[in-house]
TORKOL-4160 file (C-alpha; in steps of 0.2 Angstrom, whole numbers, padded with zeros to 4 digits, m for minus):
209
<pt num="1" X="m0736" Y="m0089" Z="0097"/>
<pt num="2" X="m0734" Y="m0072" Z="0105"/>
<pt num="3" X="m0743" Y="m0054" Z="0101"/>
<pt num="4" X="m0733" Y="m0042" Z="0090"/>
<pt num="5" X="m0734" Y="m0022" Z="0092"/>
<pt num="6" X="m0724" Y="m0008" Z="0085"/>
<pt num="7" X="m0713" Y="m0002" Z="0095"/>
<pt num="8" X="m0710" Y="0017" Z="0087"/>
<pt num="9" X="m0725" Y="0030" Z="0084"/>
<pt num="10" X="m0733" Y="0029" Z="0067"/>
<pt num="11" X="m0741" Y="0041" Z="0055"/>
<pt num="12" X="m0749" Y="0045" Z="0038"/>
<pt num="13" X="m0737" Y="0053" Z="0023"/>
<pt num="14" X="m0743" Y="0065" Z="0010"/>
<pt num="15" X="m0758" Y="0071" Z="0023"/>
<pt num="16" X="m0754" Y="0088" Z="0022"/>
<pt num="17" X="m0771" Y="0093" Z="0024"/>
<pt num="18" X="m0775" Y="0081" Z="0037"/>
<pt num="19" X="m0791" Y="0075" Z="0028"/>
<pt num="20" X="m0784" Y="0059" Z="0035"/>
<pt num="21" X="m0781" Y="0051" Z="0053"/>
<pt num="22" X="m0776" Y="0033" Z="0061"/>
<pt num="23" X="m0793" Y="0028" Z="0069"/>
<pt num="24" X="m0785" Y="0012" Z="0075"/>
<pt num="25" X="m0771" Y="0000" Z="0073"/>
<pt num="26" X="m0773" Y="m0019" Z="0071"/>
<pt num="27" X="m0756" Y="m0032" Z="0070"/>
<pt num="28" X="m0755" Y="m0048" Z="0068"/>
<pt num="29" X="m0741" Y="m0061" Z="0066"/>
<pt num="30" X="m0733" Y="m0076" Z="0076"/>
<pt num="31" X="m0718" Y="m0083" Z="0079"/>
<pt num="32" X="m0718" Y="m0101" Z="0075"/>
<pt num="33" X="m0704" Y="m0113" Z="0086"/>
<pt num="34" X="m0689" Y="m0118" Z="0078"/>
<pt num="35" X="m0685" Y="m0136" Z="0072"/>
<pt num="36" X="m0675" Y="m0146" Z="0083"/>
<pt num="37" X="m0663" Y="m0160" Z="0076"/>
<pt num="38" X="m0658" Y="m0175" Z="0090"/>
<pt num="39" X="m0646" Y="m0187" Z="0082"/>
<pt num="40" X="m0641" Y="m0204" Z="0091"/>
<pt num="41" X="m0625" Y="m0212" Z="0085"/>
<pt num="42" X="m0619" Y="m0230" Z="0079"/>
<pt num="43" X="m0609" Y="m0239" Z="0089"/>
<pt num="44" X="m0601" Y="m0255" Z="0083"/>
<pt num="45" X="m0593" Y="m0272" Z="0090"/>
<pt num="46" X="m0587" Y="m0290" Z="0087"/>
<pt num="47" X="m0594" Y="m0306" Z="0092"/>
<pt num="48" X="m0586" Y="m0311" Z="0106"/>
<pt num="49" X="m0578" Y="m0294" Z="0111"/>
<pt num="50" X="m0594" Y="m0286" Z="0119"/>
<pt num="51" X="m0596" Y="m0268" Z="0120"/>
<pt num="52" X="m0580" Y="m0259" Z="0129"/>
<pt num="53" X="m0588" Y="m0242" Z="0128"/>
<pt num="54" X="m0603" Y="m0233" Z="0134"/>
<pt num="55" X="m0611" Y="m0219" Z="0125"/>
<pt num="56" X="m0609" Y="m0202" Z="0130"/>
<pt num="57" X="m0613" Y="m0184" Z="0127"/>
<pt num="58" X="m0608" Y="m0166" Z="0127"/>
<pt num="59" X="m0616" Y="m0164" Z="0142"/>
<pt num="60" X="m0622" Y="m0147" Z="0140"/>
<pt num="61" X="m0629" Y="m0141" Z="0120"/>
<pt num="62" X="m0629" Y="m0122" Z="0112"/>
<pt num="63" X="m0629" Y="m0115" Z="0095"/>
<pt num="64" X="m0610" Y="m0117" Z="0098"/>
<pt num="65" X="m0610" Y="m0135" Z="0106"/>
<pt num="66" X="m0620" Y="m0147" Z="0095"/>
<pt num="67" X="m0610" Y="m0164" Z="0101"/>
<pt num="68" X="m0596" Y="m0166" Z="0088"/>
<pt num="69" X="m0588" Y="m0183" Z="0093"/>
<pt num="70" X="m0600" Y="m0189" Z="0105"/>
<pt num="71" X="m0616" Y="m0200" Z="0102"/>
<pt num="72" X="m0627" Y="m0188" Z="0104"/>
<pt num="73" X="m0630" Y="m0172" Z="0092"/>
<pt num="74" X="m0641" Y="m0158" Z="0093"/>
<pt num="75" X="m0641" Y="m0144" Z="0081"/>
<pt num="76" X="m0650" Y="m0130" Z="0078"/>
<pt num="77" X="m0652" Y="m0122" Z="0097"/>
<pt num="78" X="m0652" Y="m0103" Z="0095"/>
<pt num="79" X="m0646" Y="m0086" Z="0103"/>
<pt num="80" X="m0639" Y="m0091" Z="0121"/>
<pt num="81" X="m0652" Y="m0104" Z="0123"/>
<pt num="82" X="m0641" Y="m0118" Z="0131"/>
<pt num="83" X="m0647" Y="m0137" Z="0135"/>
<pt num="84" X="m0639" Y="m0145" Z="0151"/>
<pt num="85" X="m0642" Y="m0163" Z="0153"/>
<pt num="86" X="m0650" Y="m0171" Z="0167"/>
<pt num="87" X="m0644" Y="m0189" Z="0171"/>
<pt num="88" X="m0658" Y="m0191" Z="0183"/>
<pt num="89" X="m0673" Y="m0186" Z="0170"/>
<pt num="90" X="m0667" Y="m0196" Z="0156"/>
<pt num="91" X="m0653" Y="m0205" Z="0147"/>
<pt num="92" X="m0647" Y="m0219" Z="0135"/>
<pt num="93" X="m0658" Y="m0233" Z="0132"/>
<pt num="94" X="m0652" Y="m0249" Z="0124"/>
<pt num="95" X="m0650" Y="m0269" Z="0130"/>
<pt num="96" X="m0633" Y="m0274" Z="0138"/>
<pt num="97" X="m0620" Y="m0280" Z="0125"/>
<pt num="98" X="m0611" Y="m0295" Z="0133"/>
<pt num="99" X="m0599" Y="m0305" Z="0124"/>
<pt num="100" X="m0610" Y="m0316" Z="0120"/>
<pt num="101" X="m0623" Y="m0307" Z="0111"/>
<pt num="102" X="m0625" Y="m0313" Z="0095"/>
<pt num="103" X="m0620" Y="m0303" Z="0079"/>
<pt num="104" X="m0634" Y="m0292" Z="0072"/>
<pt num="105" X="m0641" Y="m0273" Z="0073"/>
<pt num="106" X="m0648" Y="m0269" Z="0091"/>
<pt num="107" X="m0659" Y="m0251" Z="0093"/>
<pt num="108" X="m0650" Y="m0237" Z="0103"/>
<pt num="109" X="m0661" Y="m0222" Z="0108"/>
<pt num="110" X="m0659" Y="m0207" Z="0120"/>
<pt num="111" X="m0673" Y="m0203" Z="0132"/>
<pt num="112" X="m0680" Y="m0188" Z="0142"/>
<pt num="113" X="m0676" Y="m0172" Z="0129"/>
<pt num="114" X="m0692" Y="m0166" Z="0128"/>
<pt num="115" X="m0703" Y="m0147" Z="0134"/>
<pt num="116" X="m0706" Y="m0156" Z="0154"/>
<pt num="117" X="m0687" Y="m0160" Z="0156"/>
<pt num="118" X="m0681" Y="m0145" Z="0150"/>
<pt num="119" X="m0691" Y="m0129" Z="0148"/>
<pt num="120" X="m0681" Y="m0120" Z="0137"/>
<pt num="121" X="m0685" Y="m0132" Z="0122"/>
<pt num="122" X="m0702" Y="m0122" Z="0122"/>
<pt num="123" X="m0699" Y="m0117" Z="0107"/>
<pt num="124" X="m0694" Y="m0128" Z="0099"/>
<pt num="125" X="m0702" Y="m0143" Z="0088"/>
<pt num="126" X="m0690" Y="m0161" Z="0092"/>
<pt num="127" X="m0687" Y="m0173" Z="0078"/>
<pt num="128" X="m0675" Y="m0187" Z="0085"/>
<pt num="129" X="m0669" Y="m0198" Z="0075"/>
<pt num="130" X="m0663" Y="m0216" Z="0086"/>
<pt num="131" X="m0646" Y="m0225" Z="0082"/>
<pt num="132" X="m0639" Y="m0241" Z="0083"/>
<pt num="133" X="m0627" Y="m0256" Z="0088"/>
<pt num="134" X="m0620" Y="m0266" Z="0077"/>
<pt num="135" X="m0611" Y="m0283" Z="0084"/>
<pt num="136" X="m0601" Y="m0290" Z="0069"/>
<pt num="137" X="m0597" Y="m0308" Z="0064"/>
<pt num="138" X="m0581" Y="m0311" Z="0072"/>
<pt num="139" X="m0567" Y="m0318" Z="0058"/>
<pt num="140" X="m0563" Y="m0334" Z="0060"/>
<pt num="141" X="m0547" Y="m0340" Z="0046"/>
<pt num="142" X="m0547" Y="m0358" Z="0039"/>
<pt num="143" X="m0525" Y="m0361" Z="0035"/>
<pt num="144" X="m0523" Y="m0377" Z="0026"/>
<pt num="145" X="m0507" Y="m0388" Z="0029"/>
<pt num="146" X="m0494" Y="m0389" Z="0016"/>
<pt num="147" X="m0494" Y="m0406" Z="0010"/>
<pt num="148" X="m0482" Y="m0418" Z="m0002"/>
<pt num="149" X="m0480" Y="m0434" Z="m0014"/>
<pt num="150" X="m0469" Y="m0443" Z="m0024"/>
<pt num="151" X="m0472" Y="m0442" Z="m0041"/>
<pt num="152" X="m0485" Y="m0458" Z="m0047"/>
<pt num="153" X="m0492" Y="m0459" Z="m0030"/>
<pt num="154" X="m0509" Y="m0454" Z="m0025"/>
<pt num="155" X="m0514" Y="m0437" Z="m0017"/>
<pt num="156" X="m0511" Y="m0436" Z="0004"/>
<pt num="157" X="m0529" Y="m0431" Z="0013"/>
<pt num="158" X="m0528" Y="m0414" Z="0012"/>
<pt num="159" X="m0530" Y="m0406" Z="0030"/>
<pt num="160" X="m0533" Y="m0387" Z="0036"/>
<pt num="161" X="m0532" Y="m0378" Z="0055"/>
<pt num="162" X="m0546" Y="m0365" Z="0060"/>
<pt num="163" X="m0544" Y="m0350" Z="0072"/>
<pt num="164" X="m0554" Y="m0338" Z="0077"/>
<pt num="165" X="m0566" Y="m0347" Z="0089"/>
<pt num="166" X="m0573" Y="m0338" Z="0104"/>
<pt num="167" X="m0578" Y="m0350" Z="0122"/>
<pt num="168" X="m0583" Y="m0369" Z="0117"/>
<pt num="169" X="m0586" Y="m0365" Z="0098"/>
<pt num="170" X="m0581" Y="m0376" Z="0086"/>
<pt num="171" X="m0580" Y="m0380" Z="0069"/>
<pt num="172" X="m0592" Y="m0394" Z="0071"/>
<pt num="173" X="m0606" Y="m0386" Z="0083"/>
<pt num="174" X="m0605" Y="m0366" Z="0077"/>
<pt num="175" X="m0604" Y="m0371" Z="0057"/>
<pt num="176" X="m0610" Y="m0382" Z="0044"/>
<pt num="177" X="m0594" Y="m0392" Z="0044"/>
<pt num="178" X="m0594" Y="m0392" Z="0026"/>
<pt num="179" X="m0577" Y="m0385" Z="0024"/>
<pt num="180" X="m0568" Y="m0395" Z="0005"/>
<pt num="181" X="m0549" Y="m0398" Z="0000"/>
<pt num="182" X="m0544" Y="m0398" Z="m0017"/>
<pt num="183" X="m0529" Y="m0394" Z="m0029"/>
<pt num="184" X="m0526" Y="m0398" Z="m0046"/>
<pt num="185" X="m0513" Y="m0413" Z="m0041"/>
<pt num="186" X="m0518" Y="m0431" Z="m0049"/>
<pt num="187" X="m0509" Y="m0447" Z="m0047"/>
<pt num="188" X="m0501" Y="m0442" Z="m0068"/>
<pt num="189" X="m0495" Y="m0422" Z="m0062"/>
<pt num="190" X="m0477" Y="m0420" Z="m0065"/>
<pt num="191" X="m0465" Y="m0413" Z="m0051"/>
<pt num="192" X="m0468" Y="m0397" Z="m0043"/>
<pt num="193" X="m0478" Y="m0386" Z="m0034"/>
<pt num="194" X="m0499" Y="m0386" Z="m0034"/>
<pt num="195" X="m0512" Y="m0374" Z="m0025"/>
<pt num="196" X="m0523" Y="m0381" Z="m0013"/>
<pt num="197" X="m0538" Y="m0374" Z="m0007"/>
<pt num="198" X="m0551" Y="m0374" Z="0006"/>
<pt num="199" X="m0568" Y="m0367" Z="0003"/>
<pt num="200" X="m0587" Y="m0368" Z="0004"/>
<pt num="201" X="m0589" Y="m0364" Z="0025"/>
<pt num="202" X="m0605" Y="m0359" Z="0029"/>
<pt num="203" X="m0615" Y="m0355" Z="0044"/>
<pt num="204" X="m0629" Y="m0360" Z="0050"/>
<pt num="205" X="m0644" Y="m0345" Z="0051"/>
<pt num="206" X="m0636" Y="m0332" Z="0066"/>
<pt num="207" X="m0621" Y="m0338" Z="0064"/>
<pt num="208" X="m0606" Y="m0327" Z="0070"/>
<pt num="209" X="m0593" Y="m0331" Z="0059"/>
């Protein structure tokens, strides 16, 4: 909040007689600081990939340069007020994405922007909002085998491939292993061809399939 005065010489109107004169001259007033916008981005991965980028920045913010295209935004800086980052009073904050992190939504923030760091945000008032990492389930595809009979005999076991597995994951020790076979096929179906499919894989709770 700063004083305000006139700048310019002031006087009565329509006191032609001058019955009238200024005694004294009182103001009053502020200037309140401007909301500040901080936006940290979303970045996103898949299980078993690990995170092949780090987050970045403009670098240096102004009512022109608000951080389009990076993971950090800041809108609303003024006039030639201008925002140079400063790797050693702040940065990035977020746990290491390995490839073995497992999938789910991990916090992303930016620390340091604040009146200490940077006196030009004096007047201003910071609202930041924090972001995110996202690590998705990574795809795995279930291909079942073609198969064949003769006419009258009973239907072949039904078998299927998966792939998609990351390290030592299998079906048996990263699902439920409950993966069924069918077709429409019986011992009395007449020559030709029949669907078979797979369904009903599920994962157990975290999984990353």
């Amino acid at each position: 909040e700063v004083d305000i005065t006139r700048t310019e010489a002031i006087a009565l109107v329509h006191n032609e007689k001058g019955n009238y004169r200024i005694a004294s001259e009182d103001y009053s007033g502020a200037i309140y600081r401007r909301a500040l916008s901080i936006m940290v981005g979303h970045m996103v991965t898949t299980y078993g990939d690990g995170l092949d980028e780090t987050p970045t920045t403009a670098g240096t913010y102004s009512a022109t340069e608000g951080g389009s295209g990076t993971h950090l935004t800041i809108s609303a800086l003024v006039a030639n007020d201008v925002l140079k980052l400063d790797d050693s009073k702040g940065g990035f904050v977020y746990d290491a994405i390995t490839e073995k992190t497992p999938a789910g939504t991990y916090p992303l923030d930016y620390e340091g922007i604040n009146e200490t760091n940077y006196p030009v945000l004096s007047n201003y008032i910071i609202w930041q909002e924090p972001g995110d990492i996202t690590v998705l389930p990574r795809k795995i595809t279930i291909t079942v085998n073609p198969s064949e009979k003769v006419y009258g005999d009973a239907n072949p076991t039904l078998n299927y491939t998966v792939t998609g597995f990351k390290f030592n994951e299998t079906l048996e020790n990263a699902t439920d292993n409950n993966v069924t076979v069918e077709t429409p096929a019986t011992l009395e179906s007449g020559v030709g061809e029949y669907a078979i499919k797979a369904s009903g894989l599920t994962f157990p709770a975290n999984g990353q399939g």
